[in-house]
N, C-alpha and C positions, 0 to 999 in steps of 0.2 A: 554483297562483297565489295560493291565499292564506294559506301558509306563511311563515313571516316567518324571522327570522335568530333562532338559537337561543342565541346572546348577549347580544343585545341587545334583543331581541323587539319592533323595530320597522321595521328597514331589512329592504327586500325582499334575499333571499338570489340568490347569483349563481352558486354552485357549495356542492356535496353532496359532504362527501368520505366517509361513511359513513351507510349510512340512519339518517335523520333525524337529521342533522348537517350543517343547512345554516346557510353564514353569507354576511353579506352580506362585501365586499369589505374595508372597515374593519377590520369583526372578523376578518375568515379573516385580513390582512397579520400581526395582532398575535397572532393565537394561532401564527402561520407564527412568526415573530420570536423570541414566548418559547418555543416549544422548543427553538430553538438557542441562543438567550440558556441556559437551563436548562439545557443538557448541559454549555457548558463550565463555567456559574458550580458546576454541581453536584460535577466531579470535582475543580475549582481546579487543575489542570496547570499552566495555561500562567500565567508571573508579570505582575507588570509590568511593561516593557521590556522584555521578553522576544523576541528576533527568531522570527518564521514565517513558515516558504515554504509558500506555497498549492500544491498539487499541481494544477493544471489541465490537463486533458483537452478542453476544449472543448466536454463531453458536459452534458446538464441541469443533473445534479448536482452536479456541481463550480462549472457557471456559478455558480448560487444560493448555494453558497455563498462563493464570492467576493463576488456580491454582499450576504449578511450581513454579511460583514469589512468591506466597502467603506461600508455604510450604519454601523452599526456604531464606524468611526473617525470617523464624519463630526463638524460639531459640533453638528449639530442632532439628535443621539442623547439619549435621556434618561438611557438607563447605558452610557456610553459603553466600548467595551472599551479596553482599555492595553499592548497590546503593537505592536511591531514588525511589519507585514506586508509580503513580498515574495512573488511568481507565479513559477511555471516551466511551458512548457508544454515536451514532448519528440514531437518529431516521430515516427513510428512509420512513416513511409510503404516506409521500404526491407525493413520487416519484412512486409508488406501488400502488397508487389507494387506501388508504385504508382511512375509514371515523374517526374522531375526535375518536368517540367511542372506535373504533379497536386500534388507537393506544394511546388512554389514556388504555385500556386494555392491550397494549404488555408497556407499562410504568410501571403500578402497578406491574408488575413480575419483572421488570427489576431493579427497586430502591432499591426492601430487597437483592437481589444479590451484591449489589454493597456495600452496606451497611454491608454486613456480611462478606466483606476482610477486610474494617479496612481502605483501601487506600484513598486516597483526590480521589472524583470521582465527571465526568463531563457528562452532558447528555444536548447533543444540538442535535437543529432539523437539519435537511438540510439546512431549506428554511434559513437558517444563512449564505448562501453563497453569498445572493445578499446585504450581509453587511459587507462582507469583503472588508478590501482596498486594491487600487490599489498594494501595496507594496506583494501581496502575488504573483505576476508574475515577481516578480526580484529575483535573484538567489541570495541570500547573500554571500559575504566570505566564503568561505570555511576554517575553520577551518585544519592545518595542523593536518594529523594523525599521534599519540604518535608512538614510537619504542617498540618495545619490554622493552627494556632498561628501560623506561620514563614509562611503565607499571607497571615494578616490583617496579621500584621506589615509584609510587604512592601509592601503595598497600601495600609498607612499610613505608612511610608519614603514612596510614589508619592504619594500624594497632597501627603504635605508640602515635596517637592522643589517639586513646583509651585504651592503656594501662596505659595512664596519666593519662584519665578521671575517668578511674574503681579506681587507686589507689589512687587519689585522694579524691572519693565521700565514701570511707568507707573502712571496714577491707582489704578487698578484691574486686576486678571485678567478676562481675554475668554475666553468659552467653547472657541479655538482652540487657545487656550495650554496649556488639560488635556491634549492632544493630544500623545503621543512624536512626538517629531520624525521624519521619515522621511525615509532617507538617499536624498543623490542617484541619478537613473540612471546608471548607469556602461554607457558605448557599445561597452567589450569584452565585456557580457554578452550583447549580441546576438547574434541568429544567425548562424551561420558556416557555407557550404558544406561540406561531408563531403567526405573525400578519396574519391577513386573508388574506392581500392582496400578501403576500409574497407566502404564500401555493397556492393561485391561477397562482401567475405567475409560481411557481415549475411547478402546476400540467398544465399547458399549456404548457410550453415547452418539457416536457415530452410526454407527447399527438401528438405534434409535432413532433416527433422522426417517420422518417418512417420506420428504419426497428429496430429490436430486438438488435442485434448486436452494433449499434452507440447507442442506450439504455441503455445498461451494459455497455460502455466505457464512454459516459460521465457522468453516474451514480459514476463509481469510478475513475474519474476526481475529479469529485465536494466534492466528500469524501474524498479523499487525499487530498484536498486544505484546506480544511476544519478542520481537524487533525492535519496538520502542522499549521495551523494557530493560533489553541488551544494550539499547544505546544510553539509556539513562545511566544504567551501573557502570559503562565505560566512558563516560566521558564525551559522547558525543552530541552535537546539536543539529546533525541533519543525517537524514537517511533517505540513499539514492535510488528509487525502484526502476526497475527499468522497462517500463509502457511505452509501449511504441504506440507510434498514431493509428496504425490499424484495431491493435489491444485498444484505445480509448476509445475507439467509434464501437467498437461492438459496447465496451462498459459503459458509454454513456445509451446507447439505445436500450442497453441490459436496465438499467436504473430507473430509465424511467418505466416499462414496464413494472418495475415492482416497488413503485412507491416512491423515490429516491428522487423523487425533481427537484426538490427545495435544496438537495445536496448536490448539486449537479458538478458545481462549480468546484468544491472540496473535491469530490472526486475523480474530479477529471482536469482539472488545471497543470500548471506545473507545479505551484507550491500546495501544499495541503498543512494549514496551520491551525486546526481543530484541535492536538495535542498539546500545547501549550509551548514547552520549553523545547520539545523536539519537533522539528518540520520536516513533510515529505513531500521530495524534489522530485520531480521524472523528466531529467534531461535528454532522456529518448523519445519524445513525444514527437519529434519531427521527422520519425523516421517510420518507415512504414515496412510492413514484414518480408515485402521483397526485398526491399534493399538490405535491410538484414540478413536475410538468408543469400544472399549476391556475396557479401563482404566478408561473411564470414566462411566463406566457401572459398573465396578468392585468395583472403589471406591466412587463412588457417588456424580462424577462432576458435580454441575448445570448450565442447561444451558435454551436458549430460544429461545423458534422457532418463526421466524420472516421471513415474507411472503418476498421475494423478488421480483425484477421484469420480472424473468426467470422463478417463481413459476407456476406450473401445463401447461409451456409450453412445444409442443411437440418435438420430435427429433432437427428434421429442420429449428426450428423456428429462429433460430442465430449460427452463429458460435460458439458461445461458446459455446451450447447446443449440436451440432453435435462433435465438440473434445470433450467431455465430455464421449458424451456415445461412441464413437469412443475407446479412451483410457480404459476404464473401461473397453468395451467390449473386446477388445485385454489381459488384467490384468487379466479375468477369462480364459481366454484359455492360454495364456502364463505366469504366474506368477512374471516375471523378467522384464515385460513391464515398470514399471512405473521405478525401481531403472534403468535402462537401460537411459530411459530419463532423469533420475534426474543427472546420473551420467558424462549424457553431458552437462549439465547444469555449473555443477561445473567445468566444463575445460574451459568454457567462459570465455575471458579474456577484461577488461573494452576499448574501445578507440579500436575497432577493423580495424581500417584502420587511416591513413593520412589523414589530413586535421578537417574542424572544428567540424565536427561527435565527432572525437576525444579526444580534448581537454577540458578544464576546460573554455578558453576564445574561444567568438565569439558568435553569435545569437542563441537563444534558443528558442523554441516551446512555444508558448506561454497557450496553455495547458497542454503538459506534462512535461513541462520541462528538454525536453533532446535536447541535441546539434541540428541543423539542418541537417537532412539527405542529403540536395540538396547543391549543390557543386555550390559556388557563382560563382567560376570562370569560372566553364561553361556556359558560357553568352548564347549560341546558344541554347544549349539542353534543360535550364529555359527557355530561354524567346520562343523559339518554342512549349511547352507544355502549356504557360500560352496566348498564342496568340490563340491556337487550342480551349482552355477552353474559352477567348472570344468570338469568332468567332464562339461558338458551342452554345453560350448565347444569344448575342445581336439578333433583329429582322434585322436591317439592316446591311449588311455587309459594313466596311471599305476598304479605298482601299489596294490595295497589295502590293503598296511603302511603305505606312506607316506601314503596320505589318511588315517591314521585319526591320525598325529602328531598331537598337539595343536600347535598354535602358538605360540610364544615370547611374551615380552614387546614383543619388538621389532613383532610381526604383531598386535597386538590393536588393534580400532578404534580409532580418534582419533591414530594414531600415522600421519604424513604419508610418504607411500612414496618420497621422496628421503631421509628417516630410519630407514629397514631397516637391516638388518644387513648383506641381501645372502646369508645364507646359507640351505640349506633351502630353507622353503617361499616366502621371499623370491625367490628367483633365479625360479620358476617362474611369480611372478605378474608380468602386464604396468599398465603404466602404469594402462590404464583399470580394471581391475579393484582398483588398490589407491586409486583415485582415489573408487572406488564406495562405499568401506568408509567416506568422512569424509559420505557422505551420509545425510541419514533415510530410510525407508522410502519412503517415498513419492518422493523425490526420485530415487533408486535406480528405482524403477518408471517414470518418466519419459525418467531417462536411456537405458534401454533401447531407447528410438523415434529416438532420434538416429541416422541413419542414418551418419555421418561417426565413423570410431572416433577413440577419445582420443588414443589411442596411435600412429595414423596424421596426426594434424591438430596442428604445436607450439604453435598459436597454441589451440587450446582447451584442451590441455594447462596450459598455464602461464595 
């Protein structure tokens, strides 16, 4: 009780996010604020007038930070930010088992939320991924990243656009007019019923899924395709998710369990520039899920709870669920657990070794699109691994002259299996097995839980 606030060391404090780091409400808002303020002014990504879809989830995280964006553009900001924001939220309910009911239910909550920022907001189902084109598995141009230089530059183009336009339109500029204009709502962005047949093949592929684990990976596969594809059709260049620092220590510890180290850095950074022309930002990474669920408690962030496909499962039931409570449980007994992990995180560095892991060019996973982890050039080490996966398949065995053939040009990774030759060792491989070779390792060990084969199914095929 007579502890005071350790900011200002006179207001009574209201919440303790770390022993003996209590603040009272005033101060926790603004040290909340400039940490998010701080990450993005720190990496300078996003420009001025730059369009961003917010990724919303409905989940704490995400709420909060929308509402940063939202306070933020306001004009009663004292560093007001300058770009463009538009919301997506995507329904998930047909992947989650949940009936028309339920999720016309978590919709009605979801639209006055979206409605009361003000932003251009988009609300698509899932089953919208078996109508995406082909063009969402090619990597676009990459866009060269600005200099520092080519930042402040911009930022003084922005500002003096609008010192035109204030003195232009009257006696004076009003604090509103700093302000990018934000484009109208467009009423075809709203949400649309899913075809029936679409929601069926979701929720059978899903069904399909043998274990928990490939469930939740290719759950936020089909989400990120899906996002990014929203933001290509609308105009935007960056898309904001919102990972708190506690969310990244579990996902990077999640990752490396399951093959994902050479992507550590993509996935867990702040920027993620794998997708070429669209990049994802997570300027919530400094915040960690106490202080989110403090702030949004304090100031009356809303938000919506929506059933995932991990919901009311036990410890064991997937890797993600076992790091989860793994890290949490260590975060109550040692308190430095999670900023320990987060702050290995940050020392990862993109292109962690030689060769096409590395690079910007060269074959790309055709789900997650990150480099391929397997090393072409080791012709022995591939084609012995993919000969054992044969030969661990087929009923009758081949002979043992011919698995020891090395493989053509035509059969080496990154080469799309409607572009074989057709000859040899081509003729013997099936659809799903040559589909397997454009994936990374990990993505390859996922696919294996898919109970619906490739080569049986044309619609996951293609």
């Amino acid at each position: 009780r007579e502890q005071k606030c350790v900011k200002c060391k006179e207001a009574q404090p209201v919440v303790v996010i770390r022993a003996g780091d209590a603040f009272c409400r005033d101060c926790f808002k603004a040290f909340y604020v400039h940490k998010f303020r701080a990450m993005l002014g720190k990496n300078r990504l996003i420009f001025p007038g730059e369009k961003v879809l917010l990724a919303w989830s409905g989940g704490p995280s995400s709420s909060s930070m929308v509402w940063q964006v939202l306070e933020g553009l306001s004009q009663d900001s004292a560093k007001r930010l300058r770009f463009v924001a538009g919301v997506i939220f995507v329904d998930e309910g047909a992947a989650c088992g949940q009936s028309l009911e339920e999720r016309s239910k978590t919709l009605a909550e979801v639209k006055p939320i979206l409605q009361a920022t003000g932003f251009p907001w988009h609300v698509v189902a899932l089953e919208e991924v078996f109508s995406l084109p082909p063009s969402v598995l090619w990597c676009s141009a990459q866009e060269p990243v600005g200099s520092e230089g080519a930042y402040k530059a911009a930022v003084d183009s922005f500002l003096q656009q609008q010192h035109v336009l204030g003195a232009g339109s009257g006696p004076g500029p009003t604090q509103g007019e700093e302000q990018p204009p934000q484009p109208p709502l467009d009423p075809q962005n709203l949400a649309r019923p899913p075809a029936p047949a679409q929601t069926e093949a979701l929720s059978q592929l899903f069904c399909s899924v043998r274990t928990l684990t490939a469930k939740e990976e290719l759950l936020q596969t089909l989400r990120t395709h899906l996002i990014l594809h929203m933001a290509r059709a609308h105009g935007y260049s960056k898309v904001m998710t919102g990972d708190s620092c506690t969310r990244l220590a579990i996902k990077l510890m999640t990752n490396l369990a399951l093959g994902r180290g050479a992507f550590l850095a993509w996935d867990t950074g702040f920027s993620d520039e794998r997708h070429g022309d669209v990049v994802v930002v997570r300027p919530m990474r400094d915040h960690t899920l106490k202080e989110v669920a403090f702030y949004n408690r304090l100031f009356s962030v809303p938000s919506v709870f929506t059933p995932a496909v991990d919901t009311k499962a036990p410890e064991k039931a997937s890797i993600h669920r076992l790091m989860e409570a793994f890290i949490l449980r260590l975060q109550t007994q040692f308190p430095s657990t999670v900023s320990t992990v987060y702050r290995t995180s940050e020392k990862l560095v993109k292109g962690p070794r030689d060769g096409p892991a590395a690079g910007d060019s060269g074959p790309r996973c055709l789900l997650c699109m990150c480099a391929l982890d397997v090393d072409a050039a080791d012709s022995a080490t591939a084609f012995g691994a993919q000969t054992s996966s044969h030969l661990s398949q087929m009923q009758s065995p081949i002979p043992l002259t011919e698995t020891r053939t090395p493989p053509g040009p035509c059969c080496s990774p990154g080469v799309g299996w409607a572009q074989r030759c057709g000859q040899g060792a081509c003729r013997r491989e099936d659809p799903q097995t040559c589909i397997e070779e454009q994936l990374c390792y990990s993505c390859r060990v996922n696919m294996k839980d898919l109970g619906l084969g490739l080569a049986g199914d044309p619609g996951l095929s293609d």
